[in-house]
C-alpha positions in Angstrom: 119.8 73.2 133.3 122.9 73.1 131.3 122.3 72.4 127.7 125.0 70.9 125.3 123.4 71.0 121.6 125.1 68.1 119.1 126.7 69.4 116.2 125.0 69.4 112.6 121.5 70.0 111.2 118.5 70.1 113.1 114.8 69.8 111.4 112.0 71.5 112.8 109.1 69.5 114.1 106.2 71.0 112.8 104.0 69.2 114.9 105.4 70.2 118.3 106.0 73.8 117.1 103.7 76.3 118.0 104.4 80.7 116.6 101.3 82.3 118.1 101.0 86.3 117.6 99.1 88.7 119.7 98.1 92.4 119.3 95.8 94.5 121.5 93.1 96.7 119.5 90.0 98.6 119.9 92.2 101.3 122.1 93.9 98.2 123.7 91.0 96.7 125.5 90.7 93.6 123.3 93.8 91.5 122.4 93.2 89.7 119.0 95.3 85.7 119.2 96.1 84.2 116.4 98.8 80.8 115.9 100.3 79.9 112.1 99.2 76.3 111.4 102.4 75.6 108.7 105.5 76.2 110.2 108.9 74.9 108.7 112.5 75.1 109.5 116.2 73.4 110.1 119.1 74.5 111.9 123.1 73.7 111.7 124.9 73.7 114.9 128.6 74.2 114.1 131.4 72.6 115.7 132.5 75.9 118.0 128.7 75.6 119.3 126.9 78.3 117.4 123.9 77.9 115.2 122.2 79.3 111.9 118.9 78.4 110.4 115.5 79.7 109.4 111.8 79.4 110.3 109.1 79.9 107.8 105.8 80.8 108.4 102.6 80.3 105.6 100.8 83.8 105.8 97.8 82.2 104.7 97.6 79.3 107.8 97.4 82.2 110.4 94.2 81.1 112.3 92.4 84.1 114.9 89.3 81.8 115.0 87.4 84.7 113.5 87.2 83.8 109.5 86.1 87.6 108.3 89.3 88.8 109.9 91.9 86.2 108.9 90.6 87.3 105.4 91.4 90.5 106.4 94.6 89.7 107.8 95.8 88.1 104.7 95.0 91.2 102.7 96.9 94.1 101.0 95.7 96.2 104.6 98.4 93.6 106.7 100.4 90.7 105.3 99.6 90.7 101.7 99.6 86.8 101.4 98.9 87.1 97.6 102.5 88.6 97.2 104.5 88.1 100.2 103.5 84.2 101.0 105.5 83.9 103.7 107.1 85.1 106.7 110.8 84.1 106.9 113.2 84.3 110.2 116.6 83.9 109.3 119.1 83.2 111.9 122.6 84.5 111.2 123.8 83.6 114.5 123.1 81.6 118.0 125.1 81.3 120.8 124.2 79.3 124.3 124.7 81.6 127.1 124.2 81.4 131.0 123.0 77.5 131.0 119.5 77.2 129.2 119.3 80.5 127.4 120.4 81.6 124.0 121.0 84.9 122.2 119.8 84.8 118.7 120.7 87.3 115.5 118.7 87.2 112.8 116.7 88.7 110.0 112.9 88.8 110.5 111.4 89.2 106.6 107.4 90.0 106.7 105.9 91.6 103.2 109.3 91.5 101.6 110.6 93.7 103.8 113.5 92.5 106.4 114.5 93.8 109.8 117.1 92.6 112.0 115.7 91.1 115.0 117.5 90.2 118.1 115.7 88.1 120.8 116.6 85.6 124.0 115.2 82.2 123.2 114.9 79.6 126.2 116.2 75.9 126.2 113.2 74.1 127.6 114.1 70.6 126.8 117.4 69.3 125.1 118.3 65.7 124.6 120.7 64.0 121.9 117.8 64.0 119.4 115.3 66.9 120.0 115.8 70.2 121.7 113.2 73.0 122.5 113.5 76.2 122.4 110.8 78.9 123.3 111.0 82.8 122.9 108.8 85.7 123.0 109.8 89.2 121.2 108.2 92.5 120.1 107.2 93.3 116.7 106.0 97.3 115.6 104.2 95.8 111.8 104.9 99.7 111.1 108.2 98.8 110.3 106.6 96.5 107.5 104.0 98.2 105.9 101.0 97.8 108.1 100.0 101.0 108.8 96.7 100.2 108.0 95.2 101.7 111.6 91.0 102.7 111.0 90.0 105.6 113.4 93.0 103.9 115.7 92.2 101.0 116.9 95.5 99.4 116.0 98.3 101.0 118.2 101.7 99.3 119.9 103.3 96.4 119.4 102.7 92.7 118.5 103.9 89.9 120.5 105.3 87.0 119.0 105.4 83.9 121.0 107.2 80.6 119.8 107.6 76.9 121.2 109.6 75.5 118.6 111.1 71.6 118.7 114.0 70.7 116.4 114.8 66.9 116.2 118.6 65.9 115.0 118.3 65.1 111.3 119.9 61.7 110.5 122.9 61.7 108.7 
């Protein structure tokens, strides 16, 4: 499919959005799933066809349908929800490439610390009022203060997988 994206800003549809994360443990036998329930975002298309924007993510609506370990999850041991709220993608740049498929530059902020992060995101659905876009990249939470790893059980990377709909704002 061949995508053309409007100009101008873009909202994020929280409700047909979905950031899911996934992370093998216990020596990589068992692979612990968990999806972020508030989600938030916009976008800007510019007039040459490239696009900036951010996703936010509330720390504390991460969901593993295991209660003990979300608790644990939003601890001082991994996300630290009490200080660093939330999880912030920043897009510095977006650019349509090869039909249906984008390359996107951004910053990836978890626990106050930011990364860049580079990733190929996938036009599922485009029309003039809502576009989809769907990605899946690696994380190492290393790189932002999770070590925490008891008798290590923790090891690799964690996958991040994203379905995220944007409608055209209304002017």
């Amino acid at each position: 499919m061949t995508v053309a994206v409007e100009t101008g800003v873009w909202q994020l549809d929280p409700a047909a959005t979905t950031v899911a994360l996934s992370h093998k443990t216990f020596w990589g036998l068992v692979a612990v799933k968990g999806t972020f329930a508030a989600i938030a975002g916009q976008g800007e298309v510019g007039p040459d066809g490239s696009a900036t924007g951010t996703v936010t993510l509330d720390v504390t609506s991460l969901d593993t349908k295991n209660a003990k370990r979300d608790t644990h999850l939003r601890s001082a041991d991994f996300f630290d929800a009490d200080h660093h709220p939330e999880i912030t993608f920043a897009v510095h740049g977006a650019r349509l490439r090869d039909g249906d498929t984008a390359h996107v530059d951004g910053q990836l902020t978890v626990r106050g610390i930011s990364r860049p992060q580079s990733l190929t995101a996938r036009v599922t659905a485009a029309d003039a009022g809502a576009l989809t876009l769907e990605a899946e990249f690696t994380v190492d939470r290393a790189q932002f203060g999770m070590g925490w790893n008891q008798l290590g059980m923790i090891r690799g990377l964690t996958t991040v997988t994203a379905a995220l709909r944007f409608t055209r704002a209304v002017a």
